[in-house]
Each structure stands twice: as C-alpha cells, then as structure tokens.
C-alpha positions as a printed NumPy array, in Angstrom:
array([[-38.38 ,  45.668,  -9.423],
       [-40.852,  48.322,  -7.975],
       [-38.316,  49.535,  -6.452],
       [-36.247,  50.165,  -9.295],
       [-39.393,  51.804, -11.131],
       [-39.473,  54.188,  -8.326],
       [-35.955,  55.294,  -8.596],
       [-36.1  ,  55.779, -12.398],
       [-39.434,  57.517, -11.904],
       [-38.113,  60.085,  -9.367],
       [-34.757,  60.898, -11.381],
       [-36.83 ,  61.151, -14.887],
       [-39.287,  63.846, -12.817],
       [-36.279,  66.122, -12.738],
       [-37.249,  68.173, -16.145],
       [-36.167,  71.646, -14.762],
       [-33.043,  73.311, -15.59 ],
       [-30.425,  71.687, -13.56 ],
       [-29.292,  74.364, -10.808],
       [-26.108,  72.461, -10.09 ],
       [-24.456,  73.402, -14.167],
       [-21.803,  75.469, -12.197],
       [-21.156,  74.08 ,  -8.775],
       [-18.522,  75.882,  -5.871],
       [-19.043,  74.559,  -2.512],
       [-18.057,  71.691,  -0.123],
       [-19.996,  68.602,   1.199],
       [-19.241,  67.175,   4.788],
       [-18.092,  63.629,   4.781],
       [-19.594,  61.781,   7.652],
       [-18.859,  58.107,   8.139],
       [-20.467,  55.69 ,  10.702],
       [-19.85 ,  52.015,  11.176],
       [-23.523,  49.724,  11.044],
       [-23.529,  46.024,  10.824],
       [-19.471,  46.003,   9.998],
       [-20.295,  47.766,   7.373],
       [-19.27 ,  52.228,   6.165],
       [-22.025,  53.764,   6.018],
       [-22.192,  58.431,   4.817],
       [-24.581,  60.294,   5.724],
       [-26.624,  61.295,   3.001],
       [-29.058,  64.229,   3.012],
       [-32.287,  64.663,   0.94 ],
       [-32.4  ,  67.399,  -1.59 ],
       [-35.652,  68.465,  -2.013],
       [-34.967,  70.814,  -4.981],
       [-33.228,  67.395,  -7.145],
       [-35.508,  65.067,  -5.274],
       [-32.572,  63.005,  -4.518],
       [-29.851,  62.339,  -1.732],
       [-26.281,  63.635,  -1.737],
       [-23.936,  64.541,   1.199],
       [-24.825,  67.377,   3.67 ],
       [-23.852,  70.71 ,   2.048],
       [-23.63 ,  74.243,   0.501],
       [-23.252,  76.159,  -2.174],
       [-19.733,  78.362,  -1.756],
       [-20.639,  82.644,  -1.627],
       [-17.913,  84.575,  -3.598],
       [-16.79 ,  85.784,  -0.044],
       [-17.013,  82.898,   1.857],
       [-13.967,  79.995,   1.905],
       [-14.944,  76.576,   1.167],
       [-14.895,  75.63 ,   5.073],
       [-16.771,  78.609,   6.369],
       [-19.968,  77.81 ,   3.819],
       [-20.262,  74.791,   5.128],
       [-20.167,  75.261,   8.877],
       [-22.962,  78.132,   7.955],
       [-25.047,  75.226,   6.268],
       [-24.526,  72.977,   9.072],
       [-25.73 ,  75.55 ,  11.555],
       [-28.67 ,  76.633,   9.576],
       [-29.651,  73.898,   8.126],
       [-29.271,  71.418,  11.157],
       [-28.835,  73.922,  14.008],
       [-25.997,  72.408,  15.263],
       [-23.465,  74.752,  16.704],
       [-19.614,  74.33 ,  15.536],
       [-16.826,  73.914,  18.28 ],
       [-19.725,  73.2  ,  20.83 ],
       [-21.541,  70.317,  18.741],
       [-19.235,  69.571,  15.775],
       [-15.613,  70.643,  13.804],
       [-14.579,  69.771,  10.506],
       [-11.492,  69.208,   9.374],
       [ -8.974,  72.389,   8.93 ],
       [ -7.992,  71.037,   5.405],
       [-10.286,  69.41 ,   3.102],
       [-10.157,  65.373,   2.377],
       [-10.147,  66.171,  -1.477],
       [-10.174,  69.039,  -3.118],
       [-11.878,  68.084,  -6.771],
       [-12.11 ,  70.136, -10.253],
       [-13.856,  68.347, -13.173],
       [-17.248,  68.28 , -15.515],
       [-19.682,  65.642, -16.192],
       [-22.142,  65.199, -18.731],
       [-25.201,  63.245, -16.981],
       [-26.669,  62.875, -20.474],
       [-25.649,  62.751, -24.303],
       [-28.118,  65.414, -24.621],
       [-27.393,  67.581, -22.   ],
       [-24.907,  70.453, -21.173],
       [-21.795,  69.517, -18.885],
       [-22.166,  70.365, -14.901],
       [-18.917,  72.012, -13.827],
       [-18.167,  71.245, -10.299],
       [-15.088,  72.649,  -7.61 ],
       [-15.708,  70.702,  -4.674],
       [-13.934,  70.368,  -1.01 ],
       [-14.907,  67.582,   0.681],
       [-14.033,  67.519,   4.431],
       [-14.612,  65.313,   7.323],
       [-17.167,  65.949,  10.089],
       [-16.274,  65.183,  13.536],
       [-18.858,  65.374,  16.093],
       [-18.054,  66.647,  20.072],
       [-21.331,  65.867,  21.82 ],
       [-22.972,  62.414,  21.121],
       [-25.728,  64.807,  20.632],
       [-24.647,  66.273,  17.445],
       [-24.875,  62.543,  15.74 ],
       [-28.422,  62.528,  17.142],
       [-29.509,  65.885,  15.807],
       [-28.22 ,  64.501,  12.178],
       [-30.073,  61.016,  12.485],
       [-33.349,  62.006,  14.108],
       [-33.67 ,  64.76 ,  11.053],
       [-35.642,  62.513,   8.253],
       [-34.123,  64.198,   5.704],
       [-30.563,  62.161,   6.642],
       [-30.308,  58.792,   6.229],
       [-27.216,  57.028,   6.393],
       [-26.279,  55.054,   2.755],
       [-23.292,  52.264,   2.271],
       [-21.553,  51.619,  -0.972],
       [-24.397,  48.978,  -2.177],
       [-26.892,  51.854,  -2.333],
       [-24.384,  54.301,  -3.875],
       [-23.204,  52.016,  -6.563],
       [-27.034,  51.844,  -7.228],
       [-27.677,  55.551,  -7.418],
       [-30.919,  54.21 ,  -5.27 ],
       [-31.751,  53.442,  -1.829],
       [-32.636,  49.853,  -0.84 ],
       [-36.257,  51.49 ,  -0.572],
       [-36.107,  52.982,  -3.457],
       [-35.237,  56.876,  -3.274],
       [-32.67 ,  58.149,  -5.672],
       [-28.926,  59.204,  -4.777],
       [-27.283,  61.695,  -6.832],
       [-24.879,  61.192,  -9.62 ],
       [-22.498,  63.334,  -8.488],
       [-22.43 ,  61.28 ,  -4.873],
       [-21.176,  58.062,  -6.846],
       [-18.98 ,  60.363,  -8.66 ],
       [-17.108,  62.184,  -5.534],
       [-17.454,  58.599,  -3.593],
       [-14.962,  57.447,  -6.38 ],
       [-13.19 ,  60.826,  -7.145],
       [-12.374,  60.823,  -3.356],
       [-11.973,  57.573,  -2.844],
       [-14.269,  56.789,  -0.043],
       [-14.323,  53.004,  -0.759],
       [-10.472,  52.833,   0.784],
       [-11.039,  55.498,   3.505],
       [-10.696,  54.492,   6.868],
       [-12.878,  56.34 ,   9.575]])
C-alpha cells in the first residue's frame, strides 16, 4: 500500500508543462535474463521523476541512430564499437499520440527503438553500477511502478506494447 502511495505521489508531483508534448528520438532496448525472468533496462529521468528506457531527444541534423549513440556516450561514457553497437536498423519504428489525461493536451511521439548490444562485459557494468539504471520486468511495467515504489513512465508501458517486447526474444 505505501508503496503504491509513493508511486501516485511522485507521478501527481509532475505539475510542470510536460517537455515530452512533441517527442523525436530513439530509446535503446536492453534486455537481460534474472531469475528466468526479461528484464530492460530502465533509466531514471530526473526532469519526469520517473524511469523510461535509456535515451535522447533526436537534433534536426542528427538520424535517429546517431542521437542515441551521442546519449550513450555522454550520458554513460561508454564508447561505441569499443564498448557497445546498436542495431543498424531500428526494432520498431513508432508514430502515434496519447492523451495521459482527459484534461490534458495529446503528447506526439516518433520513436526508433533499437537494440543495444554490448562488446566488453564492461559496458553491462558501466550501465548497472550507474544508480540511475535499474533493470525492470513486465510485473513492474504493467504497474507503471517499481516493486519499491518509484514510478515508470507511461510511455514505457506504451512502447513495451507498441513494440511488442512481451514476445521478443533476446
């Protein structure tokens, strides 16, 4: 029940405009097996005080695939071709609107999503021992909360389902 409380209390904090109302850019899909069980790596947004998949906003000059190996090596400071690659086409590429609330404006989203392959054990590392990652399973997603309690995006369940992540294989 606290737990619960918690979530609801952290989403209902968000009363800023939401900066996400037109969203370009491309999220890295990063699956792990733990107890027999998928698990995506899930980042925390500090900005939507909530978690959502590792990734970037798209530049007018950038492609979707370039933005996000620039947000991986900023943000994470892992290197690509040394540490990581992602996939040369995207997993899903997605066009659609949601309306989080009856009294709010739609969020328009164009999304690639594309898989994240590490090279160095290392890389896998880097992303776990960063406390803003965590690793989520469908349980937690379905929830739109951690089983501690932290919030995970709308827009995560959304794309999980939109992309069909339930029915990917690793």
């Amino acid at each position: 029940m606290c737990k619960e409380i918690r979530c609801l209390l952290l989403k209902s904090l968000k009363g800023f405009p939401d900066p996400m109302s037109n969203f370009v850019g491309s999220f890295i899909l990063f699956q792990s097996t733990i107890e027999e069980k998928p698990h995506w790596l899930a980042h925390w947004n500090y900005e939507r005080q909530e978690f959502m998949l590792p990734g970037a906003r798209k530049r007018p000059y950038e492609t979707f695939q370039h933005c996000l190996i620039s947000d991986l090596e900023k943000s994470f400071e892992l290197a690509p071709f040394e540490d990581f690659i992602i996939s040369r086409e995207p997993l899903a590429h997605l066009a659609f609107s949601m309306k989080p609330l009856d009294d709010e404006s739609s969020e328009h989203y164009i999304i690639e999503l594309f898989d994240f392959h590490e090279i160095q054990g290392s890389a896998k590392q880097v992303l776990e021992q960063d406390l803003r990652n965590r690793w989520v399973n469908e349980l937690e997603i379905e929830a739109g909360c951690t089983i501690d309690g932290f919030p995970i995006s709308d827009l995560f369940r959304t794309l999980y389902h939109k992309a069909n992540l339930a029915n990917r294989l690793s």
